[in-house]
ZADRENDREN-9588 format. One record per residue: y, x negated, z negated of N, C-alpha, C in turn; residue number from 1; residue in one letter. Coordinates in steps of 0.05 Angstrom, whole numbers. Layout:
<pts>
PT    n.Y    n.X    n.Z   ca.Y   ca.X   ca.Z    c.Y    c.X    c.Z   k r
PT      Y      X      Z      Y      X      Z      Y      X      Z NUM A
...
</pts>
This chain:
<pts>
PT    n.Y    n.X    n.Z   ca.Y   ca.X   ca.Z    c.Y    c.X    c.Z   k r
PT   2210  -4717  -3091   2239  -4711  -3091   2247  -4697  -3065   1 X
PT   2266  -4681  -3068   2276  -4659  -3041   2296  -4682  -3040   2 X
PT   2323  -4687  -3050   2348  -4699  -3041   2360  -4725  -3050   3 X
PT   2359  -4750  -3045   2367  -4765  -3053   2391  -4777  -3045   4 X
PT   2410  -4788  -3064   2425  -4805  -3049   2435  -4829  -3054   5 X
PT   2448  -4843  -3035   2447  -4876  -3033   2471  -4885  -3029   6 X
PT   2491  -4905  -3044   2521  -4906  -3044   2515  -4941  -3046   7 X
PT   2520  -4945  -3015   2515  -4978  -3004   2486  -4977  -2995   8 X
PT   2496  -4988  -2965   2464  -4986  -2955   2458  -5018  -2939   9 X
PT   2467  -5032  -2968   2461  -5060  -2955   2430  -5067  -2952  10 X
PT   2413  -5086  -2962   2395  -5095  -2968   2375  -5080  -2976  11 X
PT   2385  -5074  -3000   2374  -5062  -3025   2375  -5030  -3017  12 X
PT   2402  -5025  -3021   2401  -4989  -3005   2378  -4986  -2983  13 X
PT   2382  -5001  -2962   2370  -4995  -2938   2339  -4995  -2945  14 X
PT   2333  -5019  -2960   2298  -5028  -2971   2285  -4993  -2986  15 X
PT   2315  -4990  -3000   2295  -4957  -3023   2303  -4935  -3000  16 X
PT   2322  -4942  -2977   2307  -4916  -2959   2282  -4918  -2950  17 X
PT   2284  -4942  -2937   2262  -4939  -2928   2230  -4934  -2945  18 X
PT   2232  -4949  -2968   2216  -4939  -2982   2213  -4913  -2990  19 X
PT   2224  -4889  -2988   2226  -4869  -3006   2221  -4850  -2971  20 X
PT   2220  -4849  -2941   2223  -4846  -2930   2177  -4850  -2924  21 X
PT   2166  -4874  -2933   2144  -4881  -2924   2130  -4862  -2956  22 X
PT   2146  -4857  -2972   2130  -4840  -2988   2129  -4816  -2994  23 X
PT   2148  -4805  -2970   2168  -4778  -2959   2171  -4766  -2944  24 X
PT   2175  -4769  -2913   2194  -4764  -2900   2200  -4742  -2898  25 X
PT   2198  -4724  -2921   2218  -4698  -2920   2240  -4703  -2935  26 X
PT   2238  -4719  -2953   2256  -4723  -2972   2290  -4736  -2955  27 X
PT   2306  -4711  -2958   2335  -4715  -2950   2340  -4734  -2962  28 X
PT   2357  -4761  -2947   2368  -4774  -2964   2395  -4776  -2945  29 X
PT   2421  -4777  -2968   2453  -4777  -2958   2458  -4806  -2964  30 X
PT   2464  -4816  -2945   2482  -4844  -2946   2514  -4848  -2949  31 X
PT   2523  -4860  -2967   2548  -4869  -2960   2549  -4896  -2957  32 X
PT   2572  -4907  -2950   2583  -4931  -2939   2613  -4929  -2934  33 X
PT   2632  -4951  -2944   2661  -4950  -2936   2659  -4963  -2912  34 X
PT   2640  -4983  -2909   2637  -4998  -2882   2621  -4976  -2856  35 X
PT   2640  -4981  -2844   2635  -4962  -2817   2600  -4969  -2802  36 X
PT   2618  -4995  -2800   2584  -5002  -2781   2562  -5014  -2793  37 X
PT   2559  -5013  -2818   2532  -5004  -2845   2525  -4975  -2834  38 X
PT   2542  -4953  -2835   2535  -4931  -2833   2525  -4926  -2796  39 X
PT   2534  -4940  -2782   2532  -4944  -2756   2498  -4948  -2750  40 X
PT   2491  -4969  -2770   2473  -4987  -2762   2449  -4973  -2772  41 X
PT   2455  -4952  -2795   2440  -4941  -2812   2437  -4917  -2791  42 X
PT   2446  -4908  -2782   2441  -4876  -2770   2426  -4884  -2744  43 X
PT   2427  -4912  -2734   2416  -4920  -2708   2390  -4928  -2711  44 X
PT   2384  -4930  -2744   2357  -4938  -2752   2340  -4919  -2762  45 X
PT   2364  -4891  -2766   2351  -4873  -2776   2341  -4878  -2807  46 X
PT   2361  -4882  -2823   2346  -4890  -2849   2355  -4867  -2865  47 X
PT   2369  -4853  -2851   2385  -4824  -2872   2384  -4795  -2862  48 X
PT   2385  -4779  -2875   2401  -4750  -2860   2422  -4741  -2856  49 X
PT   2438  -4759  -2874   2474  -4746  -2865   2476  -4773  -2881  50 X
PT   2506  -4776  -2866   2520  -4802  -2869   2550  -4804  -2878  51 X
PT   2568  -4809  -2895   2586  -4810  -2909   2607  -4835  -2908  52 X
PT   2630  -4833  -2908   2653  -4857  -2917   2653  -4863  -2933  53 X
PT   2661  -4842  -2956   2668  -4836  -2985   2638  -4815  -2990  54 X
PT   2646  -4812  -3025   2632  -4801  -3043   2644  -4770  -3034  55 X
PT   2624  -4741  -3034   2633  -4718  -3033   2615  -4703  -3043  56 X
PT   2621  -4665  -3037   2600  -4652  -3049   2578  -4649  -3039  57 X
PT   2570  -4665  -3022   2546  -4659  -3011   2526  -4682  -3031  58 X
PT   2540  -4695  -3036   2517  -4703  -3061   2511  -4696  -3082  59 X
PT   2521  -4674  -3091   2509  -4653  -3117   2483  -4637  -3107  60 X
PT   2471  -4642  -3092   2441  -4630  -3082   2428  -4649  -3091  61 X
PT   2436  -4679  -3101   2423  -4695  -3111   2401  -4697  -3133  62 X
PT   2374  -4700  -3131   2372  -4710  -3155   2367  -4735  -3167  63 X
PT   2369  -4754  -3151   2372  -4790  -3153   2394  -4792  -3137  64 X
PT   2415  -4804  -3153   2439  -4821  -3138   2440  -4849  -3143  65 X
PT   2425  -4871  -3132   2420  -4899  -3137   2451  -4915  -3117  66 X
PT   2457  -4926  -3133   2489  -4944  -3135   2484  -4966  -3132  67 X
PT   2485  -4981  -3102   2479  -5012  -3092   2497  -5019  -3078  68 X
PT   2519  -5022  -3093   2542  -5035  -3088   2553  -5060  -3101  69 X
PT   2570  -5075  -3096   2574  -5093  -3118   2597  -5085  -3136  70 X
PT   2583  -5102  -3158   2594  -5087  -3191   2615  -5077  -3189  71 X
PT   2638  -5093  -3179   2672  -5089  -3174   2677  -5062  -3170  72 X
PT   2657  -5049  -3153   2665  -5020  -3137   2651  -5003  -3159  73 X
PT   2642  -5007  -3178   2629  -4993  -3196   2652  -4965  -3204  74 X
PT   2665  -4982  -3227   2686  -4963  -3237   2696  -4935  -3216  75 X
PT   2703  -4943  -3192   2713  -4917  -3166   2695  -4903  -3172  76 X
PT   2669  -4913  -3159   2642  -4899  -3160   2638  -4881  -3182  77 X
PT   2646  -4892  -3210   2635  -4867  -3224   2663  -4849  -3223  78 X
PT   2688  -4857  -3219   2706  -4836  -3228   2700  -4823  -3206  79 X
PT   2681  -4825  -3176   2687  -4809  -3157   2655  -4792  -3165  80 X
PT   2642  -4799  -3174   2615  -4785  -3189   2621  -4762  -3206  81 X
PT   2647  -4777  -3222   2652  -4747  -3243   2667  -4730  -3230  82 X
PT   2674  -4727  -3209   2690  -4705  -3206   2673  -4683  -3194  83 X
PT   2642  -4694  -3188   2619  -4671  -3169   2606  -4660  -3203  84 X
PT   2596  -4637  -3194   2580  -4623  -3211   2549  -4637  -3196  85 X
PT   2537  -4649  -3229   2514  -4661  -3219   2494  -4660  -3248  86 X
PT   2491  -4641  -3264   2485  -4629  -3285   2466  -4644  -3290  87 X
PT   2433  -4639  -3267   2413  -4650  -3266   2403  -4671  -3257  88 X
PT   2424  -4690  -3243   2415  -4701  -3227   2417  -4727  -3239  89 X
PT   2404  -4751  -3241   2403  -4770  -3250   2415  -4802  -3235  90 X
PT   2439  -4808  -3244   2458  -4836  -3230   2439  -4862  -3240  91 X
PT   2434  -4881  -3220   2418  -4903  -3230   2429  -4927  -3211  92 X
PT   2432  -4947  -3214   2439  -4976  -3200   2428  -4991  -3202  93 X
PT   2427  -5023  -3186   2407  -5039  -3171   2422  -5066  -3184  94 X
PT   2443  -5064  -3206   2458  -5084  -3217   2449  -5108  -3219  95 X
PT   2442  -5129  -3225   2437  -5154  -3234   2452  -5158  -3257  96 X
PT   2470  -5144  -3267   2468  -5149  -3300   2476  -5126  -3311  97 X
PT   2476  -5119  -3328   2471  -5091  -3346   2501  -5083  -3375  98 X
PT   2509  -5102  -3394   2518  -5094  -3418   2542  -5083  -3395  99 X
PT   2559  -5099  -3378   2587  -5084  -3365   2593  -5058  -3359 100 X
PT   2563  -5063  -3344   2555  -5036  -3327   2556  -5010  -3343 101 X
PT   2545  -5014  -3371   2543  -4993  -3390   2562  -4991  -3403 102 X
PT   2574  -5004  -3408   2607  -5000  -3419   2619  -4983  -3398 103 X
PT   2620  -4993  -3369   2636  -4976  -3350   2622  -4945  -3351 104 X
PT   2596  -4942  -3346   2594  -4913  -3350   2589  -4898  -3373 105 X
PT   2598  -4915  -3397   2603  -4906  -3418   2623  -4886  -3414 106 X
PT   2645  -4903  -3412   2674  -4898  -3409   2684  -4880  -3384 107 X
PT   2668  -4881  -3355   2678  -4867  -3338   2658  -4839  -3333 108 X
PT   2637  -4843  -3337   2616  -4822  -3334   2618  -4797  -3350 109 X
PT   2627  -4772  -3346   2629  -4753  -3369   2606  -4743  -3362 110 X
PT   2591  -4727  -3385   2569  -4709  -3378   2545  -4719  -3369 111 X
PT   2557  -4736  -3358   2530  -4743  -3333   2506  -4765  -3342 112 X
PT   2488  -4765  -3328   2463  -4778  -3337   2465  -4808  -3315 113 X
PT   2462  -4826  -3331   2464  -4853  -3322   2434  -4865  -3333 114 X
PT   2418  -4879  -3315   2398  -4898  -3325   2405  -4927  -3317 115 X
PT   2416  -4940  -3340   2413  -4976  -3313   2389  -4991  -3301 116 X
PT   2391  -4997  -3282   2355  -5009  -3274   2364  -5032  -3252 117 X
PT   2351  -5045  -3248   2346  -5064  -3229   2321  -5084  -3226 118 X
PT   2322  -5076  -3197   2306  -5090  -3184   2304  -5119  -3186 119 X
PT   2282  -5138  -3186   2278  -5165  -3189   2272  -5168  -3154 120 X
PT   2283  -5162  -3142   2283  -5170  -3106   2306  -5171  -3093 121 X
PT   2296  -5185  -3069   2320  -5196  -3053   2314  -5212  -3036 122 X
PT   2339  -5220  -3014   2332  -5247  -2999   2360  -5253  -2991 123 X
PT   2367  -5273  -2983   2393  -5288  -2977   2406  -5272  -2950 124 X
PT   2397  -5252  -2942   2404  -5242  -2922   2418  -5207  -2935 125 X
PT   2431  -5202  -2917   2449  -5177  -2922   2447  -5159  -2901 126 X
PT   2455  -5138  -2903   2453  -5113  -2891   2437  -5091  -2873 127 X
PT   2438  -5070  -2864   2424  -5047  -2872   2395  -5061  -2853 128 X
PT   2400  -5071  -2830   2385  -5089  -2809   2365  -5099  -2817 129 X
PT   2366  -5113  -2845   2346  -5138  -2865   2327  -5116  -2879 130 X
PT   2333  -5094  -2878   2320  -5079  -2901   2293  -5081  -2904 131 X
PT   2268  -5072  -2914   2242  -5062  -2914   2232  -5056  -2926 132 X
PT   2210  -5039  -2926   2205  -5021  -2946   2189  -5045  -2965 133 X
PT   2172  -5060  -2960   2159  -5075  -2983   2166  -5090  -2995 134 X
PT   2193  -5091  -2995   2216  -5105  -3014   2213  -5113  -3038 135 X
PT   2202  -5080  -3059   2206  -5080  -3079   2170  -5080  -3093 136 X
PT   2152  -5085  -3068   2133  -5082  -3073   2118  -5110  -3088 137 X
PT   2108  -5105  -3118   2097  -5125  -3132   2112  -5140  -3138 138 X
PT   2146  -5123  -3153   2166  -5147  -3159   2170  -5127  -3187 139 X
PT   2188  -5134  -3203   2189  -5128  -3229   2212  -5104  -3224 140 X
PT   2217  -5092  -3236   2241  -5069  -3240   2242  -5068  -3273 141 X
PT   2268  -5071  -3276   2282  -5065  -3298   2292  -5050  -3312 142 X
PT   2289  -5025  -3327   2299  -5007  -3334   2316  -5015  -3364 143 X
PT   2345  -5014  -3370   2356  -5018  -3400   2371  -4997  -3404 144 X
PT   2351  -4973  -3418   2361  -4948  -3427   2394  -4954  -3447 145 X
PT   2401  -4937  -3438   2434  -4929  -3456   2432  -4903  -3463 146 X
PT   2464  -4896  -3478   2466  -4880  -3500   2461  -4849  -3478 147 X
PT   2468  -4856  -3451   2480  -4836  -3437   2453  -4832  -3418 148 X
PT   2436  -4828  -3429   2399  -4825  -3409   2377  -4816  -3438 149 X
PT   2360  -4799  -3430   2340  -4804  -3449   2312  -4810  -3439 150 X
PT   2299  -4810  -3456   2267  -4831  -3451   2253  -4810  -3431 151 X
PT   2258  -4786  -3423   2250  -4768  -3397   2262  -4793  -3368 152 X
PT   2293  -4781  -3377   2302  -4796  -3355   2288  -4824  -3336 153 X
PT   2292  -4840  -3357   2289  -4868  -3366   2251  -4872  -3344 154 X
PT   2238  -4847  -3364   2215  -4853  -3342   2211  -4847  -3326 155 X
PT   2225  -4826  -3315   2228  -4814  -3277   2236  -4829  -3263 156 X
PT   2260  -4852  -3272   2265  -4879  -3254   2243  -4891  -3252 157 X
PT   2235  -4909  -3274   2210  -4919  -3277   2188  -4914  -3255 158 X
PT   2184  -4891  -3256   2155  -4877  -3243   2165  -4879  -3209 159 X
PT   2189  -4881  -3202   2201  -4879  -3178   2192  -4909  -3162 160 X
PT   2213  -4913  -3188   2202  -4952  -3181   2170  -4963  -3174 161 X
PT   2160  -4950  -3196   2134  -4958  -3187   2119  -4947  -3170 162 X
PT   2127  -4916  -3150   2115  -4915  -3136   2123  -4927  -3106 163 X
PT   2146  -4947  -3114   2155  -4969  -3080   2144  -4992  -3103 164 X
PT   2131  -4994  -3108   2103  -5009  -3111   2110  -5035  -3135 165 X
PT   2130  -5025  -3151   2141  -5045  -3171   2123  -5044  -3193 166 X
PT   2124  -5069  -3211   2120  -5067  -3236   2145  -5065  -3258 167 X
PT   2143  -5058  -3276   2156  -5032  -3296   2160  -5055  -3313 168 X
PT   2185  -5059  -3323   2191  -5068  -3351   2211  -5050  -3358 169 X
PT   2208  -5054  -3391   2247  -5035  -3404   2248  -5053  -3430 170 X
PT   2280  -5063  -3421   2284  -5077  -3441   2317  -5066  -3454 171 X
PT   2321  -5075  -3476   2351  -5076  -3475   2365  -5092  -3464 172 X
PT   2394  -5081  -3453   2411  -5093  -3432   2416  -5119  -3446 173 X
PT   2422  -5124  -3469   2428  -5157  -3480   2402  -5176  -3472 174 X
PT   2376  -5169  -3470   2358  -5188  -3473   2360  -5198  -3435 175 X
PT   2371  -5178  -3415   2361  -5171  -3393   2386  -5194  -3382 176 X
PT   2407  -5185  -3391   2426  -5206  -3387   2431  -5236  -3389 177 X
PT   2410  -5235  -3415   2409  -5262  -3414   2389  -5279  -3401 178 X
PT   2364  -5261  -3392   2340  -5270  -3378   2350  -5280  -3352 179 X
PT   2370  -5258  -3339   2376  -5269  -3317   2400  -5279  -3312 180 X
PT   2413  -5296  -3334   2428  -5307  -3328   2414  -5345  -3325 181 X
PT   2398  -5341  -3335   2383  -5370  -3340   2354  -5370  -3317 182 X
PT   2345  -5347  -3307   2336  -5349  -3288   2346  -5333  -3261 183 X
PT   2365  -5332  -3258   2376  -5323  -3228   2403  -5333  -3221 184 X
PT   2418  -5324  -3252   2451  -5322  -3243   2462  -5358  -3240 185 X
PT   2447  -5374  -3259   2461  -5396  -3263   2427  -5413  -3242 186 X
PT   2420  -5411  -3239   2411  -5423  -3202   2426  -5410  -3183 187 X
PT   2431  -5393  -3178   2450  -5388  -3152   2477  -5399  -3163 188 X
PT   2481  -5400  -3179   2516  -5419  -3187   2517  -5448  -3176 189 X
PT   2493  -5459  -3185   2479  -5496  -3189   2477  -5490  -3151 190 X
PT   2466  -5478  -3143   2463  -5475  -3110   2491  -5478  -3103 191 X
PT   2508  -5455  -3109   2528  -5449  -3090   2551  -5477  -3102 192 X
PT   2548  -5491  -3116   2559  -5519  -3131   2553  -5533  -3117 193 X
PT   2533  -5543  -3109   2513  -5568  -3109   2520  -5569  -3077 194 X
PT   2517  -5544  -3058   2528  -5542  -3028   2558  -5546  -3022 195 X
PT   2571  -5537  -3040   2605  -5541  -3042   2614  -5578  -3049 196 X
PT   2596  -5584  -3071   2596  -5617  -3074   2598  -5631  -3045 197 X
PT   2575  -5624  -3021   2563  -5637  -3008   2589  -5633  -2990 198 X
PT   2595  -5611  -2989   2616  -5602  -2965   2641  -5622  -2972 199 X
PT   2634  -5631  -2991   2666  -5638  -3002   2661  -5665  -3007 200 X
PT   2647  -5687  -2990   2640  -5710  -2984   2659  -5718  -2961 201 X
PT   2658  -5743  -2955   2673  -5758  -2934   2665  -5746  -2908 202 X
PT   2681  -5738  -2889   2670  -5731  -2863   2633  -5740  -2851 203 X
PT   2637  -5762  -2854   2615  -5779  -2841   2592  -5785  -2850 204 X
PT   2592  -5786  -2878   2560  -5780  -2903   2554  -5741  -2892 205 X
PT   2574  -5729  -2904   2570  -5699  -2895   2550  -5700  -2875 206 X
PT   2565  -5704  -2849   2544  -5697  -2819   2511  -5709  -2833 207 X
PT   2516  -5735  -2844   2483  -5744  -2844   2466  -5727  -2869 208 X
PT   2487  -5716  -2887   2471  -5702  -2904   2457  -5670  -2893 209 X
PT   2476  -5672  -2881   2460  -5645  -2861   2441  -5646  -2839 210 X
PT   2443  -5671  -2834   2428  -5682  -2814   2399  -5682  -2827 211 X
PT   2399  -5706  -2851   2372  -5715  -2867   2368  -5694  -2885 212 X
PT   2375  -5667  -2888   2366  -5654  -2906   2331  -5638  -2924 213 X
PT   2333  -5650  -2938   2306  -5654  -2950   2296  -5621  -2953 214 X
PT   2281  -5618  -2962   2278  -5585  -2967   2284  -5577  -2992 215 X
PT   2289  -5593  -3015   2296  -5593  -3034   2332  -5577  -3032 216 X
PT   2349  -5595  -3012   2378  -5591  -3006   2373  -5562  -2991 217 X
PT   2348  -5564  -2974   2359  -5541  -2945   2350  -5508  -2966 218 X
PT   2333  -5509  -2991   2333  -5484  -3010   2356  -5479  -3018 219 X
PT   2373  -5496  -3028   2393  -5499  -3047   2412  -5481  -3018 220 X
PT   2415  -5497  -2998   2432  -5487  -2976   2418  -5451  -2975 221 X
PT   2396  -5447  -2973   2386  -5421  -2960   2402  -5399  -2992 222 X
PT   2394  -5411  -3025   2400  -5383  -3048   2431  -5393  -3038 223 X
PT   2448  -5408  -3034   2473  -5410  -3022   2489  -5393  -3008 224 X
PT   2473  -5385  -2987   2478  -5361  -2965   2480  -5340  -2975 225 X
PT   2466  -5329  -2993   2470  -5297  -2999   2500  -5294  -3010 226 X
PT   2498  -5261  -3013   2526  -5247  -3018   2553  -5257  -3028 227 X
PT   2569  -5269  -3017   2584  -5273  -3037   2601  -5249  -3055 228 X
PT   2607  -5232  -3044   2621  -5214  -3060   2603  -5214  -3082 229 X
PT   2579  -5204  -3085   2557  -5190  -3095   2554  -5206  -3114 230 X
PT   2553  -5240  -3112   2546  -5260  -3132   2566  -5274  -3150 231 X
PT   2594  -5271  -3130   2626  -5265  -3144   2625  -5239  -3177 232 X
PT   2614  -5223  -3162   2613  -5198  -3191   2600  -5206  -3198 233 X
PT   2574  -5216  -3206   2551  -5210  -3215   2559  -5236  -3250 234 X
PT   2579  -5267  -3232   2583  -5281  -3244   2603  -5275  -3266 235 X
PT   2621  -5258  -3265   2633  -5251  -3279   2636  -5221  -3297 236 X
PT   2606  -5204  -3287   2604  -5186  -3293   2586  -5198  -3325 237 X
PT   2570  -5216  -3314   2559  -5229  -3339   2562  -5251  -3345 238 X
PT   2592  -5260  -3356   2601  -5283  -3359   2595  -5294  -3386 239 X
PT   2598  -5275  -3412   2586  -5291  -3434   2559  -5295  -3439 240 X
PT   2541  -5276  -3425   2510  -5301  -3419   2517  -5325  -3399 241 X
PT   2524  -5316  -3388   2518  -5344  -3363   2535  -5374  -3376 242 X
PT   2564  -5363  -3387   2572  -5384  -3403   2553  -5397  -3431 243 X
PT   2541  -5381  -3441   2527  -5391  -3458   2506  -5411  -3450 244 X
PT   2493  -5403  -3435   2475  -5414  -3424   2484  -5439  -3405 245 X
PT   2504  -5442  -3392   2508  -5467  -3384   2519  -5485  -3391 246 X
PT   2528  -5473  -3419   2536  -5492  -3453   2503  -5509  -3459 247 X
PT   2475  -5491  -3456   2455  -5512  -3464   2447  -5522  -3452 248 X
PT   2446  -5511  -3417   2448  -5527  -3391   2456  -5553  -3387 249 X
PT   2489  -5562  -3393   2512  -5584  -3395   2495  -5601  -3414 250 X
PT   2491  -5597  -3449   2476  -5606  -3465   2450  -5622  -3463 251 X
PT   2438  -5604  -3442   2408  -5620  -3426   2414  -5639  -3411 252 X
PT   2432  -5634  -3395   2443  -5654  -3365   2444  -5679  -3380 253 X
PT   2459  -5677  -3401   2483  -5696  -3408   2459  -5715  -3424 254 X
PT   2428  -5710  -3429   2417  -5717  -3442   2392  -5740  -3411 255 X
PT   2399  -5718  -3400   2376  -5731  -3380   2397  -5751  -3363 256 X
PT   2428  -5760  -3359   2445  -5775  -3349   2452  -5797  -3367 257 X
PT   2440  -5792  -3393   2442  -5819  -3414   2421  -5838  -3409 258 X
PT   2384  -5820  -3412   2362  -5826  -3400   2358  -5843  -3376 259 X
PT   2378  -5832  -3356   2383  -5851  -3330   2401  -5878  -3339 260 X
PT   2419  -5872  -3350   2433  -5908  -3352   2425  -5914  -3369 261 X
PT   2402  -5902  -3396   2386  -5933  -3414   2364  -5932  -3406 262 X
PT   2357  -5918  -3375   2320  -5937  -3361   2307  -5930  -3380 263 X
PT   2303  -5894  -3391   2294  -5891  -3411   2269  -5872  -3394 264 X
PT   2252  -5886  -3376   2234  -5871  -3363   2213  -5852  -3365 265 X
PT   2205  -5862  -3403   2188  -5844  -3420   2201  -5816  -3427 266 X
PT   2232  -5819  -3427   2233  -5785  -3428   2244  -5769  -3407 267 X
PT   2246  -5779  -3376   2253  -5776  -3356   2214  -5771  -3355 268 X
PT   2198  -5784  -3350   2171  -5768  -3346   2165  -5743  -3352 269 X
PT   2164  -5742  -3389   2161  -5726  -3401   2182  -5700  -3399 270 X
PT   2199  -5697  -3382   2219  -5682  -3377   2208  -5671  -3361 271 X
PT   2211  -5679  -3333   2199  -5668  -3311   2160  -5662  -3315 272 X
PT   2149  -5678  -3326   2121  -5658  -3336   2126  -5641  -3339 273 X
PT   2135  -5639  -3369   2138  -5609  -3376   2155  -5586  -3355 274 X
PT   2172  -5589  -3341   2179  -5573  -3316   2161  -5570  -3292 275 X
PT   2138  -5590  -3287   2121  -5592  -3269   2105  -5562  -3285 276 X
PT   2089  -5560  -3308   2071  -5548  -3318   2093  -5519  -3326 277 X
PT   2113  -5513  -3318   2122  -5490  -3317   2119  -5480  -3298 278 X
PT   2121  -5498  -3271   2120  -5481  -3247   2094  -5473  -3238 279 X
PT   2078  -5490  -3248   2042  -5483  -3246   2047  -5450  -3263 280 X
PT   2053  -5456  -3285   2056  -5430  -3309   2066  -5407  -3278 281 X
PT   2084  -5411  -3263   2100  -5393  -3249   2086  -5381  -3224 282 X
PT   2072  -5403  -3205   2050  -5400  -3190   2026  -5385  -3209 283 X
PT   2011  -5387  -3227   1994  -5380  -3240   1991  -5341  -3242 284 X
PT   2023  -5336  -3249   2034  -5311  -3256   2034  -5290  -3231 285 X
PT   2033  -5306  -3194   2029  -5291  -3182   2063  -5291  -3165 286 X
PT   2077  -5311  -3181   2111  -5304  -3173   2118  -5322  -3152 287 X
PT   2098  -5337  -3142   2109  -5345  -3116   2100  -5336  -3092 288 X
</pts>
């Protein structure tokens, strides 16, 4: 690729410059940012060639415009997308959930070529500073083709992805939504819960719970820390998976809190077994 460009250069933005930079460095890439000293921090790290407030025409030289922002800012984003002539050039995002997203550039995107994709990476930390290029290296990427991309498109992301060292899935956005609402969205919920509970203890247990914190609590504290904006959208960008799912979530609880007051130890074992022999299943797969 000659021109790329990048709209949010948090984590994620900053991670696919740099990546696309170690598989490049001729490849122009234009940054935007509304945040000043994102773009500050980014020009001092050298992760771009020209640097932006807003969306303009200097991104119609584009031919990847990847969108790592959180969801909320979506809608601007594309009405400020359609107003550039961008014929060829292909719009793609780093979303964590998908059916919204495609409704919105259903609806706001004219003409234009949209692929949804996202990355399965990350870390509880934010901005352009955290970035690196091996981010995305040996983590899954997501592609859930829509009405508004075709199966060319669809595999030039793909092939992008995999050459910052991802592995390739394509699913449809309903199956994707719900995968990660039961493995991402609703553990960072149970985290950002479970730390809010503790905060919201008597002065004096509090200090000791922070004090004695097991590693079990200090994880829960670390998926806690990340984005809030970012995990604010994400929860309500995919709210009827995540509600669904913590409809069978509640259903389980309420089964293993009966188990505890009838001293019903045989299915309190057999519970946690079978969750023991998932996470072997998980280690096994290469995912820790």
């Amino acid at each position: 690729m000659n021109n790329v460009s990048i709209i949010g250069i948090g984590l994620i933005g900053s991670s696919i410059a740099r990546a696309i930079k170690d598989i490049n460095n001729k490849t122009e890439i234009n940054i935007v940012d509304s945040d000043v000293s994102n773009l500050k921090s980014s020009e001092h790290l050298a992760l771009g060639n020209s640097y932006h407030t807003a969306i303009n025409q200097e991104l119609e030289k584009s031919e990847v415009i990847f969108i790592c922002t959180p969801i909320s800012t979506y809608e601007n984003i594309f009405l400020e997308l359609n107003k550039l002539k961008l014929d060829d050039c292909i719009i793609t995002d780093v979303g964590s959930s998908k059916i919204q997203v495609i409704e919105k550039a259903k609806k706001f995107l004219k003409n234009k070529i949209f692929v949804p994709g996202h990355p399965i990476a990350g870390t509880e930390k934010s901005g352009p500073e955290n970035g690196f290029k091996e981010l995305f290296k040996d983590r899954w990427f997501i592609s859930t083709p829509c009405e508004i991309c075709e199966e060319n498109h669809v595999k030039k992301i793909n092939d992008l992805w995999k050459n910052f060292g991802s592995q390739i899935e394509t699913m449809s956005p309903k199956d994707h939504d719900s995968i990660m609402a039961i493995t991402s969205h609703i553990p960072h919920l149970i985290a950002y819960n479970i730390v809010g509970t503790a905060n919201d203890l008597e002065e004096d247990i509090k200090s000791e719970v922070i004090k004695f914190s097991a590693s079990g609590f200090r994880d829960f504290t670390r998926i806690a820390s990340s984005d809030p904006t970012m995990w604010r959208d994400i929860m309500l960008s995919n709210k009827n998976e995540i509600i669904s799912m913590l409809n069978k979530f509640n259903n389980d609880l309420k089964k293993v809190m009966e188990a505890i007051q009838n001293d019903d130890g045989k299915f309190l074992y057999d519970k946690f077994k079978k969750t023991k022999e998932i996470r072997e299943k998980i280690i096994k797969e290469g995912l820790e």
